[in-house]
Structures are given as C-alpha cells and as structure tokens.
N, C-alpha and C positions, 0 to 999 in steps of 0.2 A: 311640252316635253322637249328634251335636246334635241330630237331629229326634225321636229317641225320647227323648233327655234331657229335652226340652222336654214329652213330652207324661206322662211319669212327675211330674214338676217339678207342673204343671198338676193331677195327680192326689192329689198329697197338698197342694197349698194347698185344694182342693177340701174336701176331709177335713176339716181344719181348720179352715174356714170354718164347717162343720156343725157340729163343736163347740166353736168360738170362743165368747167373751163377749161379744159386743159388736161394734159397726162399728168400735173402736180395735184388735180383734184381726184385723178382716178386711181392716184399712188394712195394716196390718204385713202378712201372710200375700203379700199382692198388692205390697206393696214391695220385700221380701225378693226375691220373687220375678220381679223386671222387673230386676235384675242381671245381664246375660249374657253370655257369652265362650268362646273355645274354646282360651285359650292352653293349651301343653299336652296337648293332646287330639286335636293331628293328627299324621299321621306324613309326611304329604307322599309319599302315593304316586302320583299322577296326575298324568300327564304336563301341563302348563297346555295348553289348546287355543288354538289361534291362529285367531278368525273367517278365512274365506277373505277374500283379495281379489278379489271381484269386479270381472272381464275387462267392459270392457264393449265391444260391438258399433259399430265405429265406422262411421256412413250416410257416403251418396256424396255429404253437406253437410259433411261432418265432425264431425258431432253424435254425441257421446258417448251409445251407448243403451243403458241397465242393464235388467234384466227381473227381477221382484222378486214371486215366487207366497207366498201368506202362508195359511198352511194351520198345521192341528192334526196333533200328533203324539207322541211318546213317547220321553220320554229314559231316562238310569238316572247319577241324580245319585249316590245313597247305595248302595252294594254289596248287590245283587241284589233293588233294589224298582224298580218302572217307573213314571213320573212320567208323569202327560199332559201335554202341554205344547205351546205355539206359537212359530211362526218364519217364517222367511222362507227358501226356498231349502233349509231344513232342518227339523229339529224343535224346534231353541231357538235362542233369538236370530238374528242376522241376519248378510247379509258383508257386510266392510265396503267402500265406496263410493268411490272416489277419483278427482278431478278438479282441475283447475287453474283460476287467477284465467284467465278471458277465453274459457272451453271453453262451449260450447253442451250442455246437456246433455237428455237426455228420458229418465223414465223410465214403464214399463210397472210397474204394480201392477195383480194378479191376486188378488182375494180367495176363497180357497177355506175361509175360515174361516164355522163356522155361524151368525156375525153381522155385521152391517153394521160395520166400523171406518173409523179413515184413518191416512194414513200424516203425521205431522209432521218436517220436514225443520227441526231445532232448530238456533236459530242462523246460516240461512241467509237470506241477503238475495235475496228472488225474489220476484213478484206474489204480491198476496193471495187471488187464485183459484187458487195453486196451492201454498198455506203446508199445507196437510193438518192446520189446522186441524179444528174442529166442523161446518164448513160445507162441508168439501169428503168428506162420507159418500162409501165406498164400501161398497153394497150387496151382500150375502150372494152370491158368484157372479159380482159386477162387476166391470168393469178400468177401471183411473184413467190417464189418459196424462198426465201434468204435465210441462213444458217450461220451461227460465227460461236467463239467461246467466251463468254467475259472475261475480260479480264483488265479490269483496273475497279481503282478503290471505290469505294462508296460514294455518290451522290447523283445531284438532279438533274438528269437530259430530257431532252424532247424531242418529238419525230412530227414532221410536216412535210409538205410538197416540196419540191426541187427540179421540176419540169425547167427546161433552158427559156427564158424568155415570158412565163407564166407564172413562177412563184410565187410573186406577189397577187395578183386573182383568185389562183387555188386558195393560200393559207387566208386570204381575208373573207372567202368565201366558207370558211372554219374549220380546215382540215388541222388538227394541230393535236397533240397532246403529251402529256408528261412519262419519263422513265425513271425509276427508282432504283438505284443500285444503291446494294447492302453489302457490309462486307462485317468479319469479324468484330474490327476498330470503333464501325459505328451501331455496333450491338451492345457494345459496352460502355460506350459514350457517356450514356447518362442524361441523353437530349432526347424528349416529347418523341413518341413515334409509335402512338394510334391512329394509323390515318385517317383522316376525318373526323378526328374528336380532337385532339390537340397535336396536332398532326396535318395541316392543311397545303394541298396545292392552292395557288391561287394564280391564275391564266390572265395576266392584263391584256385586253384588247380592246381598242376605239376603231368606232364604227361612226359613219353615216349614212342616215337613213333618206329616203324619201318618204314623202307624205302618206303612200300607202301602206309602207312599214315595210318596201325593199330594198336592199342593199345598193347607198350611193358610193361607186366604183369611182368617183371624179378626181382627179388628180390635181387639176388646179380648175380655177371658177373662173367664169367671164370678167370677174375684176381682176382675178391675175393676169388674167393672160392682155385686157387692155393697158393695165399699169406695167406691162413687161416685170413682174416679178416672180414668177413662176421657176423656184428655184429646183426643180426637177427632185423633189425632194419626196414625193410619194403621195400616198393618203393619207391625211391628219383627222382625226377623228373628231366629232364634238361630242361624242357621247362611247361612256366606257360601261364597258361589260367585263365580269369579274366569273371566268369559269363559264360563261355564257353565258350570267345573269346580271339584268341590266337592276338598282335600282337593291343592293343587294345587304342584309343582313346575315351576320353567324352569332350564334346563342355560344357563348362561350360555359367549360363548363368544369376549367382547370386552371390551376394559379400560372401555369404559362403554356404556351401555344408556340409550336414552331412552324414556320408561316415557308412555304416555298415558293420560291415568287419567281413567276415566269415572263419574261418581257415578248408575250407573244403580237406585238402589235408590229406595223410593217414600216413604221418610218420614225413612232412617237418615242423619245425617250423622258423617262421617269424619275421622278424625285419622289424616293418613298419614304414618306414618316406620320408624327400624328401632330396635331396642332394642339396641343397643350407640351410638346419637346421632349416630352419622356425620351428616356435611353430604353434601346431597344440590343441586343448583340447578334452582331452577324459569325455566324459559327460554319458557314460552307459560301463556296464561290461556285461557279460553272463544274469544275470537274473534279470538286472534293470538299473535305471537310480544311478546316483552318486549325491548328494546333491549336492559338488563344484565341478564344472569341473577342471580337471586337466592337464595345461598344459605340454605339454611335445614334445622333439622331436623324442623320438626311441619308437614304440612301439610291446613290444612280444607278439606273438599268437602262441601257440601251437595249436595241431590239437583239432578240437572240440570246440574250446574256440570263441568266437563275443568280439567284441568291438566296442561302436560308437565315432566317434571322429566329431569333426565342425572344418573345412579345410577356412581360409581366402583366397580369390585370389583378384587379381590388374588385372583391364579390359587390356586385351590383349596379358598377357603372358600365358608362355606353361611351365606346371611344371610337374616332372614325381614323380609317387608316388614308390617307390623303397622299396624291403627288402634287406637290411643291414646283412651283416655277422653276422648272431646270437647270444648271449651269451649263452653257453648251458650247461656250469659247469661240462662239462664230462673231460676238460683235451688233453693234446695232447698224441700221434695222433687219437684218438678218436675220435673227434672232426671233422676233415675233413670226416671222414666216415658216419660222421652223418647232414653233412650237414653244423655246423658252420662255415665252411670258403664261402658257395656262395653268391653270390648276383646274386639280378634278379631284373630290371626293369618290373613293373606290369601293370602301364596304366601311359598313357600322357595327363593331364588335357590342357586344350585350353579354355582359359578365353576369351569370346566376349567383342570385342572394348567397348561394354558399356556394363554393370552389372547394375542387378537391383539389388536396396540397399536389405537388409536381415537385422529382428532386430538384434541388440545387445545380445551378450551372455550373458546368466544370471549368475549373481555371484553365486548366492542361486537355485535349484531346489527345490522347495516345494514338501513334500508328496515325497519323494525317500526315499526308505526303509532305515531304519536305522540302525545299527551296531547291533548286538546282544548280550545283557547283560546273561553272564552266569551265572547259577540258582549254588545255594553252591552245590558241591556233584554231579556236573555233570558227568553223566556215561562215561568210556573213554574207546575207540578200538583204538585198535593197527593193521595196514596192511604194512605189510613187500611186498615190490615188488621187488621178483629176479627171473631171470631165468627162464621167462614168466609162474611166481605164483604167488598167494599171499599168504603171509604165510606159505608157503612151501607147498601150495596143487593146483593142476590146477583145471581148471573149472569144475564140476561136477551138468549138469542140474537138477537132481536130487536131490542134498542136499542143505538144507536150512543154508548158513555158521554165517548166525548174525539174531532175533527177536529183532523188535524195538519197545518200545510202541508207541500209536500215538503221534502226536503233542510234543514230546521231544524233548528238546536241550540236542545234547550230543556233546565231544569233539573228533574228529577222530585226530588220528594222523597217518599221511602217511609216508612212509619210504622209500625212493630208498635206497634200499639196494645194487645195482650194479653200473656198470656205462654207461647204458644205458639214452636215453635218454625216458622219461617217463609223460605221463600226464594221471592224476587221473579224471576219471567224475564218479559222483553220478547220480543215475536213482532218481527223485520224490521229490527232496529235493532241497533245497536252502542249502547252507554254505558262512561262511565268514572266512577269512583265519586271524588265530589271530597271527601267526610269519611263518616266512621262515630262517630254519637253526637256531633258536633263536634270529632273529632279524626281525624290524619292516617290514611285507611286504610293496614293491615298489606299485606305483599308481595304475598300471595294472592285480594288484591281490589283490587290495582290491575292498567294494564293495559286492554287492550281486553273487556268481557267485555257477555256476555245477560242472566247469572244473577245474586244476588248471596244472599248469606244475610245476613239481618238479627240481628244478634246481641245485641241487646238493647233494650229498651223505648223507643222514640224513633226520630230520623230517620238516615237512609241516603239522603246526596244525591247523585243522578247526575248527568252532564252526558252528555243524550241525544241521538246524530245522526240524524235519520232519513233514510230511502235516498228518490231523486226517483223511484221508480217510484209510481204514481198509482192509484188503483180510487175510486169514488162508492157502489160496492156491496155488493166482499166486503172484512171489517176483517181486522185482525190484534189477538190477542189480546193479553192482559197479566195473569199471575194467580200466584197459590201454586204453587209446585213441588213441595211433599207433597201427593202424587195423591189423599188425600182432602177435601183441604181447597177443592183445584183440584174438586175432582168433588161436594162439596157447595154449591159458590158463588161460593168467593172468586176470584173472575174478572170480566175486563171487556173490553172490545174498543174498537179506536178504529181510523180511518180516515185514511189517507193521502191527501190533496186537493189539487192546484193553488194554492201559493200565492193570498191574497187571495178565494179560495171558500169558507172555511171554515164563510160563515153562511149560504150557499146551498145545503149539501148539507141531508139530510134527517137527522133524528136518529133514526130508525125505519127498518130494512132490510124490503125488498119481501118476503124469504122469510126465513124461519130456515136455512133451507137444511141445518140440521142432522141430519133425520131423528128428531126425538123431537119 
C-alpha cells in the first residue's frame, strides 16, 4: 500500500545516498524520488464516507445552534493499522454545517484536545472577534461561544484550525470540515442538492503514513535535506484520502451529481478530472455560484480553494475521478519537488444499472453575484510573497500591517516573488481576480472567491470588497495557504474601520491575544 510504499521508497534512496558520489548523485536519489502516484494500485474497496450533516438545535430566538466537541481519537485509514487522529464530533474530520443567507447562527466549540487551538470559519463573512483566527485561542479544556448573522450568497466554506505557528499539524492531524450556505438563488438553480445522494462533499487530503499506520508529520526526508532541495514547501503526501476514506468508492445513483470539492490538503495542489476527458461544468468557485457554468475538463485547486462542478454519468459504468499532473508555473526541477509531476486516482464513481433522470443544467444562474465594477480612484496594496514574508516582514501578532475602511473596493495586487508554489487567502472579504500575469484569468479563478493560487512569478490583481462590519481591535488575517509557509511567517493582518478613521486607529493591538 502507499504508506509502506513510501517508507520502503525512503529506505533505499537512503542506501544510495551512503554510497553515492557526490551531492549530483544525492540530487538525483531525491528526485527520482518525489515522483508519486497511486494510479493502478487501488482497487476501490471502501465505501466513500459522507461527513454527517449536522442538525443543529434551533433557540426560542430562532438561532441556529451547532455544538462542535474537538477531541483526539483513532481511525484505521490503511487495513488493520490504527491511526491517531483528531476531529470534531468524531475521530477524523468534521460534520458538516449548514445554514442560510440571513440565519442567526451560534456555535459552541468544546476543546477536548491536549492543546489550545481554534476553530477558523474559512470564507465566512462575520466579526473579527469571532473569524477563529490566531487570536481567538481556545484553551486545552475551553468552550468558544461565537455568534455572527449570514449574510452573503450561497455556497461552500470550510472551518479548520488557525493556531499562529501550528496550523499545519492541527489540520493534517484532521481537524477540518465543510459549511453550506443556501440562499434563495441557489434553491432555484436547478443544480443536484441531496446531499449525499447526488449531492456530494468531497475533502481532498494526502497523508503519510508510517509502517504502523501513524501519521508521517515529515517535511522534508534525509535525501532532501542531503541534496539541499528542501524547498520549505510542506507535507506532500503519497497517499490520498477522500472524506477520510482511503481507497474509496461512491454508488452513483442519478444522471448527474454535483461534486463539492474541497482542497483540504496542506501544501498539495490538484488537477481534477477523469481520464477518458469528459466535460464536466463548474457552476460555483470559493464564495458562490457562477452565473454560466463552465465547462471544462482539468480543474486546479490549490489548498484552501472549493469548487462545484455537475458530473454527467451513463447507468452502469465505473469512471475514476483523478488529479492530473498539475500546472504549477514554478519550472523545472522545481516542479517535481513540488508535487507537479504526480498523479493520484481519488475515488471510482459506480453508476447504477438505471439512473434516475436529474433536471437539465442551467444555462443562466439567476442572482449569482456579479463581477465587480471598480469605483475611479480605487485604493491599491501591494503584497510581495518571498521567503515565507510578506513584504519583507514575517508575521507579527501584534502589529496591525494594513486599515481598511468598511465596505470598500480596493485593488490588491499579489506577487510571488519566488518560486515557490503559493496560494493567497483573504480572512472576511470576497475578491474577484481581474488578470493573472496580465492576462485574462482561466474559469477556475474567476468568479466570486477568498483563495487564489498564484501560478507564476509576477502579479495576481484582485478587485477586493470588504464587508461594513467594523472592530478597532481584533484584525482579520491575509497569508499563504501552504500551512507551512502560513506557520513560518508569511502572514499579515489588517483591520476593518469606519470609513475616514483609518489614521486614527493604532497600528499596534493592545494584546496578541494569540496565546504564544
């Protein structure tokens, strides 16, 4: 299986390294061997799991109240090893959460895990004292009451850990799970929405294991770190779990399926399609639906990023949904270090002898947020990402790096400055990405979205709206989405203000409030 594959793998570049010639033999040994893939090598016997949806408890205000205990516990990913692992409500990952544009919501987080984390609500537009950023620590034993209103359009977030310095650990130790927002728009749509029947989240995550079947944490191996190639680039997986299921089938059991695809993994980005090239359309991005769907047959997700797509199938065949060798504009040999040379088969769809029919895609989605017209004179920042900073400065909880007034559109402009591989997400805000590189972005990055992946050396300009809720206190962040890049630095925060206050507030917060 892939986790012993990988640590056999590991054992004889090792080997070689000791009898190598030279750092040009130990460059090779460690190239060779950052190749990885499991086509081939699954049989699809596991049923795909479907996170629960969590009920939640509606008060005598009508506020929707979830109850969310996050505790350590023990899976059995690979056939008959037991994994330790964390979750919410169970042993790995999370249920997923669903509410509507205009619903009150509160929920209760119970930390039963043996460290202080928090819970990040990705993508959601709600006060900065309650984003479950770095600043809002819950303590080893502590409960977090967070409360806010929806309000924006329909589609798919996720909530994971956000500890300063940690996030990467937390979420690959399997804190993570999906949020649903509904709105009027997308009741009427006309697109698949039983969940779990044609209707599906689907959680990418790569893992490595060790021999016993517990989680390898390693970031780079004894052949990177001799061939000096250890591009700080995180944990690359050789082995993918789908929802927490390694090895995974779904019984399909309607003429089409709409698939919500969550790039929960912490460094890997994904090339999703299927290997016979069917067209598939993408009808939502990060923070909505798309007025026309788009079809298409490759599609990228960097880490942090959702996409929905609606999947045709013909009663009775078995199609596998596969990530494709990535385009990742870092260049060679970069590139294999980073992941764009693998492929990995993710789950094997099983269409029943007969399907029940599913309407028709809609040309037009009515009420899907629309492009955003910029105001003359729009304010413009500049964020340079090298060398896990922004800007040339790391993380600092303490100082406030940007004030915004509320409700502004202003124009960011993103930079990979190196050539690593890098995805941008905004805490609190929507953006629409107006070019990539000075040309028009592809399907997958336009659209309403939080995340974006910078895909090669130069600017990625957004057009960012921000929400009028207000704080002087606590910020919202802005950083790398490869959890170690995020966890050694390359991070920043900025504060929402009262129009016309901007050079009133204080550029220094009162506490870190962080807990580190």
């Amino acid at each position: 299986m892939a986790g012993l594959r990988r640590r056999a793998v590991l054992g004889i570049g090792g080997a070689a390294l000791l009898g190598g010639s030279g750092w040009g033999a130990n460059w090779l040994v460690a190239y060779t061997g950052h190749q990885r893939g499991n086509v081939g090598s699954l049989e699809f016997r596991n049923r795909l799991r479907i996170p629960e949806l969590l009920a939640p408890k509606a008060g005598s205000d009508g506020t929707k109240r979830f109850h969310l205990e996050l505790a350590a516990g023990e899976s059995e990913f690979l056939p008959g090893r037991k994994t330790g692992t964390w979750g919410a409500n169970g042993p790995y990952l999370a249920p997923t959460l669903r509410a509507r544009d205009g619903d009150e919501v509160a929920v209760t987080v119970r930390n039963k895990l043996p460290e202080a984390t928090t819970l990040h609500w990705h993508g959601m537009h709600l006060p900065a004292r309650a984003d479950g950023g770095p600043h809002q620590m819950i303590a080893a034993g502590a409960t977090w009451r967070p409360h806010w209103t929806v309000h924006q359009p329909a589609s798919t977030l996720w909530y994971h850990p956000h500890p300063h310095g940690s996030t990467g650990a937390h979420v690959y130790r399997g804190l993570a799970g999906m949020i649903i927002l509904d709105d009027a728009h997308s009741d009427a749509a006309g697109l698949p929405g039983e969940y779990g029947v044609d209707d599906l989240p689907l959680v990418l995550q790569d893992k490595n294991f060790h021999d016993d079947g517990s989680l390898d944490c390693t970031e780079s191996t004894f052949s990177d770190d001799v061939a000096a190639v250890d591009d700080r680039r995180g944990v690359l997986g050789d082995t993918i779990l789908v929802n927490g299921t390694y090895d995974p089938y779904h019984e399909v059991t309607t003429e089409r399926v709409r698939l919500r695809l969550l790039n929960g993994s912490n460094a890997r980005v994904y090339s999703v399609g299927f290997p016979d090239d069917r067209g598939f359309h993408l009808v939502a991005v990060d923070n909505g639906l798309l007025a026309r769907p788009q079809e298409l047959t490759r599609l990228r997700l960097a880490p942090g990023e959702r996409a929905e797509v609606v999947v045709a199938f013909t009663a009775g065949e078995e199609v596998v949904l596969r990530s494709f060798a990535p385009e990742l504009g870092v260049g060679f040999p970069a590139s294999r270090f980073m992941g764009g040379d693998d492929t990995f088969d993710l789950v094997q769809f099983r269409a029943a002898g007969k399907l029940k029919p599913s309407p028709g895609l809609p040309a037009r989605i009515a009420g899907a947020p629309s492009a955003v017209d910029m105001p003359e004179g729009a304010k413009r920042r500049r964020f340079a990402l090298v060398a896990d900073q922004i800007n040339g400065r790391p993380a600092d909880m303490r100082r406030v790096d940007e004030v915004v007034p509320a409700g502004a559109t202003e124009i960011w402009e993103i930079e990979r400055g190196d050539g690593r591989v890098h995805a941008f997400h905004l805490h609190g805000a929507t953006f629409h990405v107006l070019d990539v590189l000075g040309e028009k972005p592809p399907p997958e990055m336009r659209g309403p979205k939080d995340t974006v992946y910078l895909p090669g050396t130069g600017l990625v300009r957004l057009a960012v709206t921000f929400d009028t809720l207000t704080d002087t206190e606590h910020p919202y962040m802005y950083h790398c989405h490869v959890l170690r890049h995020e966890d050694n630095g390359m991070m920043g925060q900025f504060l929402v203000v009262e129009p016309g206050t901007e050079k009133q507030v204080s550029r220094t917060l009162k506490s870190a409030h962080a807990g580190h």
